[in-house]
Each structure stands twice: as C-alpha cells, then as structure tokens.
C-alpha positions in Angstrom: -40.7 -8.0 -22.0 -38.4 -9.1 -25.3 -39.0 -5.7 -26.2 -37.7 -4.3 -22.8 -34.8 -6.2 -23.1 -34.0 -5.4 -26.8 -34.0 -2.1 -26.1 -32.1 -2.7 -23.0 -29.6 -4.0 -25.1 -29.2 -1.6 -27.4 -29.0 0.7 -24.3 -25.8 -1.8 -23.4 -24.4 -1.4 -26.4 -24.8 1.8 -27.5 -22.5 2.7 -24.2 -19.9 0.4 -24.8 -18.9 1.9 -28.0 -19.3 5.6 -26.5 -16.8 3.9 -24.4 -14.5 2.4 -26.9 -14.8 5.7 -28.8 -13.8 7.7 -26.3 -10.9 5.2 -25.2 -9.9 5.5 -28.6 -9.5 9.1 -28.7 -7.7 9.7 -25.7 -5.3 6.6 -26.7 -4.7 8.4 -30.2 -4.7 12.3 -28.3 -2.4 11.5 -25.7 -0.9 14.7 -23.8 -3.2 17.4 -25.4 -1.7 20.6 -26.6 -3.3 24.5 -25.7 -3.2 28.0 -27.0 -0.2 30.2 -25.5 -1.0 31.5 -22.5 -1.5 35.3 -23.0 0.9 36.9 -20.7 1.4 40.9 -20.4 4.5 41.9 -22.1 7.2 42.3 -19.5 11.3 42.2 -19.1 12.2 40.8 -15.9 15.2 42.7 -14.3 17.9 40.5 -13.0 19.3 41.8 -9.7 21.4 40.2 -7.5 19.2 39.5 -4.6 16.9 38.1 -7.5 19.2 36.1 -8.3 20.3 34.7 -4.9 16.0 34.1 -4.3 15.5 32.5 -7.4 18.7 30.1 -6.6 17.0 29.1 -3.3 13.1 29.0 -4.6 15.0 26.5 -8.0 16.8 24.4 -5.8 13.9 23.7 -3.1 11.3 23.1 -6.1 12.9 22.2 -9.1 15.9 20.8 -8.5 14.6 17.4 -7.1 13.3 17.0 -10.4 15.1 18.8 -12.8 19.0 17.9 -11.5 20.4 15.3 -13.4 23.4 13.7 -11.3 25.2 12.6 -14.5 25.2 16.0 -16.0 25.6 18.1 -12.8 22.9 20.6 -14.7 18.9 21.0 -14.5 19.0 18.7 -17.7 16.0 16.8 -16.9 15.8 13.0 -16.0 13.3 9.9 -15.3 10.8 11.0 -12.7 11.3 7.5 -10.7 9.0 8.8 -7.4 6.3 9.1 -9.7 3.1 5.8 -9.1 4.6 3.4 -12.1 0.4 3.7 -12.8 1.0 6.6 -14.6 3.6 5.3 -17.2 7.2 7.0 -17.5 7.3 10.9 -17.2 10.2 13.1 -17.6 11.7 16.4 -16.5 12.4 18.5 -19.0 15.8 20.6 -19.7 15.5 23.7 -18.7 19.4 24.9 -18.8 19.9 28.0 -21.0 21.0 25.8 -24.2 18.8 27.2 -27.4 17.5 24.2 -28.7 17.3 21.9 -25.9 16.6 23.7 -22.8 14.5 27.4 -22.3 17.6 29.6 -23.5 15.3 31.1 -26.4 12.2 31.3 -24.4 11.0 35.2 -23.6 10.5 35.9 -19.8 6.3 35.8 -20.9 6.9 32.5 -22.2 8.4 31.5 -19.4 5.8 33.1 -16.6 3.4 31.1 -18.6 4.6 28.0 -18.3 5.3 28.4 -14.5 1.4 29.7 -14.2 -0.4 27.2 -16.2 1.6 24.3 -17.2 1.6 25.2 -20.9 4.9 25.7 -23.0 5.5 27.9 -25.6 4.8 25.1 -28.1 1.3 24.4 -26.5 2.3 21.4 -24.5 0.8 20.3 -21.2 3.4 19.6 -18.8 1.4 17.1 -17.4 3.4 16.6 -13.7 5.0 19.9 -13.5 4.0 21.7 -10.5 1.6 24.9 -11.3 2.8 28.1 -9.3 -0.3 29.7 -10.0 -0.4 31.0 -6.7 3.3 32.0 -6.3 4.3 36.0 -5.8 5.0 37.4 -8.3 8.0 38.9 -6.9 9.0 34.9 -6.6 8.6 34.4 -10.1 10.8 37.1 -11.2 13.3 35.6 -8.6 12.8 31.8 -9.8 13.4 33.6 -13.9 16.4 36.0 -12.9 18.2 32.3 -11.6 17.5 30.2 -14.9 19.1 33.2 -16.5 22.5 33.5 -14.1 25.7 32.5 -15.1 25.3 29.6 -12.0 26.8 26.2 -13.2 23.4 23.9 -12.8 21.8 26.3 -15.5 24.2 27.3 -18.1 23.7 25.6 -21.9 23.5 21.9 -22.0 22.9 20.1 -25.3 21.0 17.6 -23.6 18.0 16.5 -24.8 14.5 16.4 -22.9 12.8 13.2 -23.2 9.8 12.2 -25.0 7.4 11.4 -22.3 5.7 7.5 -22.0 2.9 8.4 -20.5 0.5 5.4 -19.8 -3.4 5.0 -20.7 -4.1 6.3 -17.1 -2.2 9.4 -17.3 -3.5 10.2 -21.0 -7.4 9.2 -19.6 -6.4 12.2 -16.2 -4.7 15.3 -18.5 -7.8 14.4 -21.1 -10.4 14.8 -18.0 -9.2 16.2 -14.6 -5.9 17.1 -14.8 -6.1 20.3 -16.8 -3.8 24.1 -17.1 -4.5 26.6 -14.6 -5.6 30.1 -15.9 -3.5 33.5 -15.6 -4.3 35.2 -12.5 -6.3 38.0 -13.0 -4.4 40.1 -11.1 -1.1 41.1 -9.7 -0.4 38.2 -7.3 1.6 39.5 -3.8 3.2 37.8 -0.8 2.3 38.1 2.7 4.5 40.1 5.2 6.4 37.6 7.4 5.5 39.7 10.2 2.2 37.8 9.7 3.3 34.6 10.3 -0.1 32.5 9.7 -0.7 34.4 6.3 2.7 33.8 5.3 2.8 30.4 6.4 -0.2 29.7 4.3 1.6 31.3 1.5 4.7 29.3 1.5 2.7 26.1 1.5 0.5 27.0 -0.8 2.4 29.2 -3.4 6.3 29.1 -2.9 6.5 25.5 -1.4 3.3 23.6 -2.6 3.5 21.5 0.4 -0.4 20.4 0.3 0.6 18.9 -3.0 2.2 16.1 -1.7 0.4 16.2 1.8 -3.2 16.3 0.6 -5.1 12.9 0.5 -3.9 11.8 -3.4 -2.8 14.0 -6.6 -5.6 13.6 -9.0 -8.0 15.2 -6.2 -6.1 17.7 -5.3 -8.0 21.8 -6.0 -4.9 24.0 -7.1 -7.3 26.7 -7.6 -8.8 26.6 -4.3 -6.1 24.1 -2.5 -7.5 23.9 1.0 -10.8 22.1 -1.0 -8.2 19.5 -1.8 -9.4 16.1 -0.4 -7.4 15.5 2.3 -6.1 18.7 2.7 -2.8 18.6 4.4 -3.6 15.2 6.4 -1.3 13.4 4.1 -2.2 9.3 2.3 -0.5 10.3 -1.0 1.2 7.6 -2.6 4.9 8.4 -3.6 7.2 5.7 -5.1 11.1 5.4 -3.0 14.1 4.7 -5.3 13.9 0.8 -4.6 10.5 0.6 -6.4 8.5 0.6 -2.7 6.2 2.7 -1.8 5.6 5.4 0.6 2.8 7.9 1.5 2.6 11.8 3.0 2.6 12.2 6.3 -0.3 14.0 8.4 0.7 17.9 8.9 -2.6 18.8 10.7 -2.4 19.5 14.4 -3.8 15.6 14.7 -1.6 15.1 17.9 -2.3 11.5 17.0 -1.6 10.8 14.2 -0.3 14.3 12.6 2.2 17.5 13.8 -0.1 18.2 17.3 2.5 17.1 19.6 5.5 18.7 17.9 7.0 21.7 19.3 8.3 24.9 17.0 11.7 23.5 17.6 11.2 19.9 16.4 9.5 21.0 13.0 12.1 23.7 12.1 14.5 20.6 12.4 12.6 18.4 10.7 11.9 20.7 8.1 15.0 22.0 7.1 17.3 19.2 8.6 15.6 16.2 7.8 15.8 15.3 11.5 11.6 14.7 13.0 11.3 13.8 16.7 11.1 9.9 15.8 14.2 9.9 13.4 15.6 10.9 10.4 13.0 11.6 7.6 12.7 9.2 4.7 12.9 10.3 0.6 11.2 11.3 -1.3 10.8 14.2 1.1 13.5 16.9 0.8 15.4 18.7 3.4 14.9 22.5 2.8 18.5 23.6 3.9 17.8 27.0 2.0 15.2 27.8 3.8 15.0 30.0 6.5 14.0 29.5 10.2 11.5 32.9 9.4 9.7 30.7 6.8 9.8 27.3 8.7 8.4 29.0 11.7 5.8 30.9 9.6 4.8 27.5 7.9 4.1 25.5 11.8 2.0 28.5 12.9 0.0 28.1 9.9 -0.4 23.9 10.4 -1.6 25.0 14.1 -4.7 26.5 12.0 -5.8 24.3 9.7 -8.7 22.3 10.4 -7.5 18.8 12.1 -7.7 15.5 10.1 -7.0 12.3 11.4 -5.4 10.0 9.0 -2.6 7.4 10.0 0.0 6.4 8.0 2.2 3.4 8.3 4.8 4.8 10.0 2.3 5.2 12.6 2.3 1.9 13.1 0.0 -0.6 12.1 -1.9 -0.5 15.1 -3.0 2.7 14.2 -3.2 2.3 10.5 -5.7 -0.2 11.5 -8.0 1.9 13.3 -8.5 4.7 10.7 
C-alpha cells in the first residue's frame, strides 16, 4: 500500500509541475506570433461603388470598435464591452498613416489579416473578428474604403496600444482561440434573390451575427459556425459601458423565448432601427442604419430556418430565466 501511495504521489506531483510548466510558458508567450499568411498576389481596384460598399460593410463591423470619439478617425481605443476576465484589449489603428495605422500594408497583407487574424508582423489579433467566410467581392469593398480619401480613414499619427491581455486570454489564444486558414478557394456571395442562402451569408460572413448570438465566444466554430454551441440562441456575456453586464438575445424562431413571434416588419425595425416590439434595444448591440431592408429581410427568412433553441435571457424576465 506505501508503495501505491508513493507512487501515487509521484503521479501528483509529476502533474503539478507539467502544470506549472505549462502556466509558465503561456505566462512568458503571451499573444503568440505566426508565419504570414500566404496570400495570391493581387491589386484590388478601387471603384466607386467599392468604395460606397466597403464604407457601409467598415462602419457596421469595424467601426464599433475601431472609431475613436476623441479622434473622429478608426484610430483604435479600449475595447470596454469586452468580459474584464480577459484583461484589457485594444483596437488597433487602422487609418492610412505609415507607421501607425495600415497605410504601408499591401492589399495581400491586408486580405490576410481580414482572413485569419494574423498581421503582417505575425501577430494574432486575438479579438478581431475573422471574415474567413466573407465574399470576396466584400473584401475588396471593405479594402477599396480603408484606402478612400473618407475622413474616419485618412493618416492619423496615433498610436495602437499595447494590449494587457490577462492570464485567461494568454491560456485561450495559446489553446482554443487560434487563426483561421486561407480559404481554398474563391469565396462568392449568395444572390439576394435567394433570400435564405443570403440570409445565412450575411450572418455568417458579412455580419457575424452568430458571433455574438451563439451560447459564449470561446465555443464558438468559425470554421463551421452553425456547430457553434448555442448557435444563434444567444447567453453570450457582453460588458455595458457602466461596467454591468448583459447577454445575446435568442434569434431562433423560439416564440418563447427567441424571434418566433416577431413579424418581418418588427425585425427590419429592430434591426436596423434599434426599435424591437418590447422597446428600444440596449448597447452593445448596434443599429445597422446602412443596411438595407433586402439584407434585413434576407437575414429573418434565414432565422425562420434554423433549428429552434430555447434559451431565456433576463430580459425575459426572471420567471422565465428560472425555468431554463
């Protein structure tokens, strides 16, 4: 038995300082760095309706981040909705200045960042969202914008800040939170004539709507998103600019507890006007002005489809919070 135990206890041991070891390293390796990605040499042509797409795609999905108030420009700033959990993260500058923001970056550096998450000097950009699944027609648009002559994007000598990312964050980019691949292929949107198909595209290439309406970040599948945990049925938890905190809301057709007693109407007005049957809609979700009553429609005719979830939320009330 003594010699059961000894051994036992070497066992113990011997996995505590795996442990510590491997605490260690990830304490020391913080945000890891890759290779490039390897992108196909291309030069994206900036036409005006480019342009104008890009302006819309930027200011629905990078904006919110990127817009610094006291600069008026896509400087970067302190991502406050972020859980405090994961230490303090930052957007990054991404105006046109040189040495500061993406104005010497080549369009392939830029698709690659945008696909994977990885910068041209090999950083993972740990909270960026991947567009891995965006057109590539949408790509082009979202790179003709960062290169107009519009105010938000033109050179500003701001720096980016280093991020502060917390032991957490460090232990997730070092295990599940990882760069996408390069498609392996030309990636192409939907006709909105098919308005499912298209739907599913906006919410799961050009919007990313499952990744803040799927059960929490860290599970999320951005490969294969509808393998998310959660998909859609909201429970992710999102901190409000008073420090509180708030989580998705259910967008399967749960009439319950999710969208299945909204009407056409009452999303498109809640989606784009902030305005949901049961009042206004709270931050941190946006209000996609730009975005057209085509895509909003598109987008509910795909939420009809999607397997239903039930999942309450507290603004459900707590009645029904309590009987999930």
């Amino acid at each position: 038995m003594k010699k059961v135990l000894r051994m036992l206890g070497l066992l113990l041991a011997g996995v505590v300082f795996l442990g510590a070891c491997a605490a260690t390293f990830v304490q020391v390796r913080g945000i890891p760095s890759y290779d490039k990605p390897q992108v196909a040499a291309q030069k994206i042509v900036a036409t005006p309706a480019r342009i104008a797409h890009g302006q819309k795609i930027v200011n629905a999905m990078c904006a919110d981040c990127h817009l610094n108030k006291q600069t008026g420009a896509l400087t970067g700033k302190l991502l406050t909705e972020l859980p405090p959990e994961f230490g303090k993260l930052y957007s990054a500058n991404i105006t046109q200045d040189k040495q500061h923001g993406i104005g010497a970056w080549s369009d392939e550096e830029l698709v690659g960042l945008l696909r994977t998450g990885i910068g041209r000097d090999g950083r993972f950009r740990v909270v960026m969202p991947n567009f891995v699944h965006m057109s590539d027609e949408d790509v082009a648009s979202v790179i003709s914008y960062l290169h107009s002559t519009d105010s938000q994007v033109q050179p500003n000598a701001t720096p980016s800040h280093e991020q502060e990312p917390s032991f957490l964050a460090k232990a997730l980019v070092n295990t599940v939170m990882k760069p996408l691949p390069m498609p392996a292929g030309a990636v192409l949107a939907p006709e909105p004539t098919d308005a499912v198909a298209y739907g599913r595209y906006l919410v799961i290439g050009r919007y990313k709507c499952y990744d803040c309406h799927s059960k929490d970040f860290k599970t999320n599948n951005h490969l294969e998103p509808e393998q998310s945990e959660g998909y859609l049925a909201g429970g992710a938890a999102m901190t409000m600019p008073d420090g509180s905190s708030i989580v998705t809301r259910n967008l399967t057709p749960d009439p319950e507890t999710g969208l299945g007693d909204w009407t056409e109407a009452q999303f498109v007005q809640a989606v784009r006007y902030g305005q949901s049957p049961h009042g206004p809609l709270r931050a941190p979700m946006p209000k996609f002005t730009l975005m057209d009553e085509t895509e909003a429609k598109a987008i509910y005719a795909y939420l009809r489809t999607v397997p239903v979830l039930k999942n309450a939320t507290p603004e459900d009330g707590a009645a029904a919070v309590a009987t999930r």
